[in-house]
C-alpha positions as CSV (number, residue, x, y, z in Angstrom):
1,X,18.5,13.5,4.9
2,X,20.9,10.8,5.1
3,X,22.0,11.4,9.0
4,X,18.5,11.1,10.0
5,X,17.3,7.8,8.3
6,X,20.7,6.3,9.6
7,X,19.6,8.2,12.9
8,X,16.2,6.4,12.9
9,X,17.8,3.2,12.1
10,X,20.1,3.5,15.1
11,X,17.4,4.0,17.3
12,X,15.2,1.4,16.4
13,X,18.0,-1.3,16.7
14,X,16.7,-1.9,20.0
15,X,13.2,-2.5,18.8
16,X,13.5,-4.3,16.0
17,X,17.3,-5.4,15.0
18,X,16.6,-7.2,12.0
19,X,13.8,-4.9,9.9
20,X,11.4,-7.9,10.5
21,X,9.2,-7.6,12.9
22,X,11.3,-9.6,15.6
23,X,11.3,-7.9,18.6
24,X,14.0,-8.3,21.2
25,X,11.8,-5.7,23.4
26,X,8.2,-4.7,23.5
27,X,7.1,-2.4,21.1
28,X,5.2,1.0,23.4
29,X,1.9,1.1,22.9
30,X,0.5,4.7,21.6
31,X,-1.3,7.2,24.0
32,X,-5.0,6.3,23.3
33,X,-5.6,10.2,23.3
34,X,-3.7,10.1,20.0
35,X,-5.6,7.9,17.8
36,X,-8.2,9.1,15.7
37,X,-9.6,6.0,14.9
38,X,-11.4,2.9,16.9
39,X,-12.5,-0.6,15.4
40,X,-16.0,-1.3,14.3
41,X,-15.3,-4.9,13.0
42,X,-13.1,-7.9,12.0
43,X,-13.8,-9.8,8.8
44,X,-12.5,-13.4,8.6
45,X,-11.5,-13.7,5.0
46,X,-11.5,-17.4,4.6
47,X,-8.0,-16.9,3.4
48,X,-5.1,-18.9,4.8
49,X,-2.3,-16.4,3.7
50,X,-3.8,-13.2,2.8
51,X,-1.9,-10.6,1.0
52,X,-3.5,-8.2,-0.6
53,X,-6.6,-5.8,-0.9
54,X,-8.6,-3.8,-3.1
55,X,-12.4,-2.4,-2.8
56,X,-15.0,-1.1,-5.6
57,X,-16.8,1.9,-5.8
58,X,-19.7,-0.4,-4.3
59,X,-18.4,-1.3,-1.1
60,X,-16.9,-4.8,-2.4
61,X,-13.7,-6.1,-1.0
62,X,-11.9,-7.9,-2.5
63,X,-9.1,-10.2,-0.5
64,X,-6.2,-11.6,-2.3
65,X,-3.9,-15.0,-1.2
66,X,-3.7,-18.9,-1.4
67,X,-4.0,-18.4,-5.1
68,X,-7.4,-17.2,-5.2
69,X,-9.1,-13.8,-4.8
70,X,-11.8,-13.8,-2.1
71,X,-15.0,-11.3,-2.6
72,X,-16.7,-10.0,0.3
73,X,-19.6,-7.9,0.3
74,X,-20.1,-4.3,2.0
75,X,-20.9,-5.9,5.4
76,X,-17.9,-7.8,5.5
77,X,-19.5,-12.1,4.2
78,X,-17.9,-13.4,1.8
79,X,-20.1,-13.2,-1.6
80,X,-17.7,-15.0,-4.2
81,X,-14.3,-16.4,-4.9
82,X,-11.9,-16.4,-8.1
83,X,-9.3,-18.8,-8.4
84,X,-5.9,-18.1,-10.1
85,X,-3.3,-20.2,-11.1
86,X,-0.7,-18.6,-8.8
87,X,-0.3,-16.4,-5.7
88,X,-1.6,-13.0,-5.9
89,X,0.7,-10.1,-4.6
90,X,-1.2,-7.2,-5.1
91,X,-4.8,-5.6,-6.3
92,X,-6.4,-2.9,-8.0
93,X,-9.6,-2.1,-9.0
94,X,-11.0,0.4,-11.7
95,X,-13.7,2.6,-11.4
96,X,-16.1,4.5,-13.9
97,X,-13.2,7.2,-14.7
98,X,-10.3,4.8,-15.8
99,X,-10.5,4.4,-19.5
100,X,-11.6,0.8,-19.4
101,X,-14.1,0.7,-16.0
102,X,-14.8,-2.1,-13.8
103,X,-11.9,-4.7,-13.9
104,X,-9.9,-6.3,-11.2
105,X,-6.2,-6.0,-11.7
106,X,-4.0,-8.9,-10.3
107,X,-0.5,-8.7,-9.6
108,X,1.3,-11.7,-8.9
109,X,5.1,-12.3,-8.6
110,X,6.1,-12.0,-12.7
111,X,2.4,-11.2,-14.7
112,X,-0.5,-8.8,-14.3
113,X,-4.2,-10.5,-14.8
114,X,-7.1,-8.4,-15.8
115,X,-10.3,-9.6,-14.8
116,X,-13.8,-8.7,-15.2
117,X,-16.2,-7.9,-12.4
118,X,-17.4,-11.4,-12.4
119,X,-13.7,-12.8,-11.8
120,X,-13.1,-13.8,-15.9
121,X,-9.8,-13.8,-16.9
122,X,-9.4,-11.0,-20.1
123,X,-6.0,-10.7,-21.2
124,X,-2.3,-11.6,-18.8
125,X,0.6,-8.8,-19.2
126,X,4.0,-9.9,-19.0
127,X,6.9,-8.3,-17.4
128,X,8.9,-6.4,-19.3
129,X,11.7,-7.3,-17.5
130,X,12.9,-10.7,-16.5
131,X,14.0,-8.9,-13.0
132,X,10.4,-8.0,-12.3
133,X,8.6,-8.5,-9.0
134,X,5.5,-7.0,-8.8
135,X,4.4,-5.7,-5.0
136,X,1.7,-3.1,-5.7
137,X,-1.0,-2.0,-8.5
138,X,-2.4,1.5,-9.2
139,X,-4.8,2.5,-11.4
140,X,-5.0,6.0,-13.0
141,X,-7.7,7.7,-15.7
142,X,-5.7,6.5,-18.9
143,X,-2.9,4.1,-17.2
144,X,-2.4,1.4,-14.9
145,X,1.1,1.5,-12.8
146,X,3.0,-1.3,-11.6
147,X,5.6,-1.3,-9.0
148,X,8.5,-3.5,-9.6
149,X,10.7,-3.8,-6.7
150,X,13.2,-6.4,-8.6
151,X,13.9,-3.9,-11.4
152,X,13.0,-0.9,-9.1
153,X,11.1,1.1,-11.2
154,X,7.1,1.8,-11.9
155,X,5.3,0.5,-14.9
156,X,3.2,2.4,-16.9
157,X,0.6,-0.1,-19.0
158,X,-1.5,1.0,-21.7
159,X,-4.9,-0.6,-20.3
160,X,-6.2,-1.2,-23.8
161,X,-3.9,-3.5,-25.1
162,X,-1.0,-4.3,-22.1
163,X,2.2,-2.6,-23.6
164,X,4.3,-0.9,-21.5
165,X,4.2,3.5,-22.1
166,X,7.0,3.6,-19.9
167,X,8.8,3.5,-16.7
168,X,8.9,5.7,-13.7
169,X,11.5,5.9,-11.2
170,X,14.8,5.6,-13.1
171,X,17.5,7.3,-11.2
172,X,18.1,10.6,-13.2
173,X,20.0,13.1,-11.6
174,X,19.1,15.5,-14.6
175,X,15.5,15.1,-14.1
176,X,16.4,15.1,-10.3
177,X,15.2,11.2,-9.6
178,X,17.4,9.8,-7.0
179,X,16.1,6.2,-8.0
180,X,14.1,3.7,-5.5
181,X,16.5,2.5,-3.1
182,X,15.1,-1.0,-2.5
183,X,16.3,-3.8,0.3
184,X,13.1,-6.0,1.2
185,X,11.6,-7.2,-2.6
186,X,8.3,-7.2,-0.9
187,X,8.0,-3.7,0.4
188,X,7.6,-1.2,-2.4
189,X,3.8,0.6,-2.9
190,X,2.2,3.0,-4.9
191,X,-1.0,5.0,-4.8
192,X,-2.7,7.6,-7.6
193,X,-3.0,10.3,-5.5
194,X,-6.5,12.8,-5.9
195,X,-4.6,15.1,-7.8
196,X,-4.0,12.9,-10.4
197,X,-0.3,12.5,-9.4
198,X,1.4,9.3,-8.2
199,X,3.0,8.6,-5.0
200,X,5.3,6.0,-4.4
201,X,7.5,4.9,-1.6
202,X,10.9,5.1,-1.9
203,X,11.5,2.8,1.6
204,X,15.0,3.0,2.5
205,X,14.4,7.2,2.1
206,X,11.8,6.6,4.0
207,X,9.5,9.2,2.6
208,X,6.7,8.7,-0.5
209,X,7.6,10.2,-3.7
210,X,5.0,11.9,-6.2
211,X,5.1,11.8,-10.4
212,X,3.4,12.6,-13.3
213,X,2.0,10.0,-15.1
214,X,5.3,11.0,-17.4
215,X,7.3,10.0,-15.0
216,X,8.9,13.8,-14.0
217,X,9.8,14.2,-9.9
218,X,6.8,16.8,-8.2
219,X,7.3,16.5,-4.6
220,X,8.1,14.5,-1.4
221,X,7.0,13.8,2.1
222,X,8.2,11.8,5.0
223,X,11.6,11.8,7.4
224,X,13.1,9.4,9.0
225,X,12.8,9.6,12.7
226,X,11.4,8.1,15.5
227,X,8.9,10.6,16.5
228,X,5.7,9.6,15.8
229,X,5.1,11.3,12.7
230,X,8.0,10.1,11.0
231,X,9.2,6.6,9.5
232,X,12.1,5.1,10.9
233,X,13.9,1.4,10.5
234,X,13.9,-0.3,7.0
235,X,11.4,-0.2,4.0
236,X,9.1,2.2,5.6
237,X,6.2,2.9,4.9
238,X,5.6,-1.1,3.9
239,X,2.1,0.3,2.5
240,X,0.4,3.6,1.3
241,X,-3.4,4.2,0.5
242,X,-5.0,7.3,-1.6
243,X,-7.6,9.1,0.0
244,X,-10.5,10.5,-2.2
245,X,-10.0,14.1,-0.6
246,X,-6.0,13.8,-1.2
247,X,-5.0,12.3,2.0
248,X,-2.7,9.0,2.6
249,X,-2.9,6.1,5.0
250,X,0.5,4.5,5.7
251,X,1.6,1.6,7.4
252,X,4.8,0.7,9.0
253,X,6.9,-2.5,10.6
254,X,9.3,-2.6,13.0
255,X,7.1,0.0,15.2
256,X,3.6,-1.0,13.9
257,X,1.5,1.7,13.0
258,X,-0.9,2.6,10.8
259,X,-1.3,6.9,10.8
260,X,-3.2,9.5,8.4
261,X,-1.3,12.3,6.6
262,X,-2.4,15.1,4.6
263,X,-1.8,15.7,1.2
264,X,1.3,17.7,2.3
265,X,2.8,14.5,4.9
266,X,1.9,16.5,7.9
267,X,0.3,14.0,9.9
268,X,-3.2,14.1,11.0
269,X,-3.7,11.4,13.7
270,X,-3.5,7.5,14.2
271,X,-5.5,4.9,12.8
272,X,-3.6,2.0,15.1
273,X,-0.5,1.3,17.0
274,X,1.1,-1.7,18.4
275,X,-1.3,-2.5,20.8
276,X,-3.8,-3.2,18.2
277,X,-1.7,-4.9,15.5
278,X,-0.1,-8.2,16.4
279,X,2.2,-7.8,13.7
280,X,3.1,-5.8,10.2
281,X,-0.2,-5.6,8.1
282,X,-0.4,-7.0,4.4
283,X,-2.1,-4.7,2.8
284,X,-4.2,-1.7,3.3
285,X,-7.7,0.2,1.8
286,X,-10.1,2.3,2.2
287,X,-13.6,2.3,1.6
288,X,-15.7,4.7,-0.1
289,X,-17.5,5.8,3.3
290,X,-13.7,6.0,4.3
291,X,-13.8,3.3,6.3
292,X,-9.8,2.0,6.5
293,X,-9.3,-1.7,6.3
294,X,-6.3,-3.4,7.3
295,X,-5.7,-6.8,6.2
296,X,-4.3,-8.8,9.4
297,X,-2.4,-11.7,8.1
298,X,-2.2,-13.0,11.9
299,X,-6.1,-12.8,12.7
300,X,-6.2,-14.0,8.8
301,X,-9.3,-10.9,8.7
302,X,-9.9,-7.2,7.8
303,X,-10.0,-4.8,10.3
304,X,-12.4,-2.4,10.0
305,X,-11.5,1.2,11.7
306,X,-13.6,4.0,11.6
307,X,-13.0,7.8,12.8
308,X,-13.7,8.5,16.4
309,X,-10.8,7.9,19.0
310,X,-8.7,9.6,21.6
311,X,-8.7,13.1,19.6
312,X,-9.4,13.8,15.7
313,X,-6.2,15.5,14.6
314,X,-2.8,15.9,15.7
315,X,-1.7,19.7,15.9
C-alpha cells in the first residue's frame, strides 16, 4: 500500500508539484468515449466564494459561501438566502428518516448551526475540541457526523440535544484503525453510505474508509495510482457523495476528475475530466433524479451532469 501511493505521488510530480492545482504541464484530457456523463446546465449561484452544497428530498439546492447560504429551487433560480454570521464550510440536509427531519446543518470552521427549512437558526454545537476544523457534514437515521480534519477524527452528535456520542477514526491498532492521515486541513469528507455505514476519506491513503455508527473499521476502497480508476497525488479524493442505490461520486485535484464507483470502489465510468473542470471543485451532490452537481468555484455556478456520454460503464 505504501509503495503505491508514494508511486502515484512520483508520478504526478510532473503534473502537479505542489498538491494544489498548479500545473507546470497540461493536465490530458479524458477519452470522451469514457465518460458516462454530459452537462445539461450551469447554475450561477450568486455566490462570490462558494464552498459547499447540499440538496433536499425536493430538489432544493442549497449553496454555501460569503457567509450566507444561497437556496435555489429544482430548476436551478435562486428562491431564498440565509445569512450567517460566518463562512460556511460544509452542508447537510436531513430528510424524513433522520430522527429530527427537515433541518439544514451548517458547518463552519469551529461550530455546527442547525437550521430550519426556512433558514431559522435552532440551536449552535460547539467543538469539542479546540483543534477542531470542520470540512464536511453527514447525516445518518439517529446521528449526525462531523469530520474534523484539525483533530482528525469524526464526530458523532446526538441530534436532539448537540452532545457529542463519540468519535470515529482514532488510530487503534487493536480495533485495526490506522487513523486519518491528514496534510491539507481542508480536504477531509464523509458520506452515510446506503447501507447505513459511513465512509470517509482517509486522503493521504488515498482510499475511503467505511464505519459503523460505533465507530468499528468495515471495509475500504481505493489505491493509489495513476490509472484512471485510482487516486493518486495528495488528499485524494478532496470530495465523496452517497448514492441512494449504494454508489459514490468522487472528486479529485491535481488531475481533475470527477468518476462513479460502486459500492465495492470498482469504478463505473466518468462524470468529468479536466477538460471540463477549470480547476478542483468545492463541493459535490446529487440530486434525487441523480442528477450530480458540481459546485465550480471558478464559473462561481453548479454544474449540472446527467447520464449519457461516451459509454455507460467502464468494464
Amino acid at each position: 500500500m505504501a509503495l503505491g501511493v508514494f508511486a502515484a505521488a512520483w508520478a504526478v510530480f510532473r503534473v502537479d508539484p505542489w498538491g494544489e492545482g498548479r500545473t507546470v504541464e497540461p493536465i490530458p484530457p479524458i477519452d470522451e468515449s469514457l465518460i458516462g456523463y454530459s452537462e445539461s446546465a450551469q447554475w450561477p449561484t450568486g455566490v462570490q466564494q462558494p464552498t459547499s452544497l447540499a440538496v433536499d428530498p425536493q430538489g432544493r439546492v442549497f449553496v454555501g459561501g460569503d457567509q450566507k447560504v444561497v437556496v435555489l429551487g429544482f430548476d436551478g433560480k435562486p428562491a431564498a438566502t440565509i445569512e450567517l454570521g460566518g463562512t460556511p464550510r460544509c452542508l447537510a440536509w436531513a430528510d424524513q428518516r433522520h430522527s429530527e427531519p427537515n433541518r439544514l446543518y451548517v458547518g463552519l470552521q469551529d461550530r455546527v448551526e442547525v437550521r430550519s427549512a426556512e433558514g431559522r437558526l435552532l440551536a449552535t454545537w460547539n467543538p469539542p475540541d479546540a483543534k477542531a476544523h470542520f470540512t464536511s457534514i453527514a447525516v445518518g437515521e439517529e446521528d449526525v457526523f462531523v469530520a474534523d480534519s484539525g483533530s482528525r477524527v469524526v464526530w458523532r452528535f446526538d441530534p436532539s440535544s448537540g452532545t457529542v456520542r463519540g468519535e470515529i477514526g482514532r488510530r487503534d491498532p487493536q480495533r485495526k484503525v490506522l487513523g486519518f492521515v491528514i496534510t491539507n486541513l481542508d480536504h477531509f469528507d464523509i458520506a452515510v453510505g446506503a447501507d447505513g455505514l459511513l465512509y470517509v476519506v482517509n486522503p493521504r491513503l488515498l482510499r475511503v474508509e467505511a464505519f459503523t455508527r460505533e465507530g468499528e473499521f468495515r471495509s475500504s476502497w481505493g489505491s493509489g495510482s495513476t490509472d484512471l480508476a485510482g487516486f493518486c497525488g495528495c488528499c485524494n479524493p478532496t470530495d465523496l457523495a452517497a448514492l441512494p442505490d449504494g454508489r459514490f461520486i468522487t472528486a479529485e485535484k491535481g488531475l481533475t476528475r470527477v468518476k462513479l464507483y460502486s459500492g465495492q470502489g470498482r469504478l463505473e465510468t466518468v462524470v468529468a475530466g479536466p477538460q471540463h473542470l477549470a480547476e478542483t471543485p468545492a463541493d459535490l451532490a446529487v440530486l434525487p433524479d441523480g442528477r450530480v452537481l458540481v459546485l465550480d468555484a471558478g464559473t462561481r455556478s453548479v454544474r449540472v451532469f446527467v447520464a449519457g456520454g461516451g459509454r455507460n460503464t467502464l468494464n
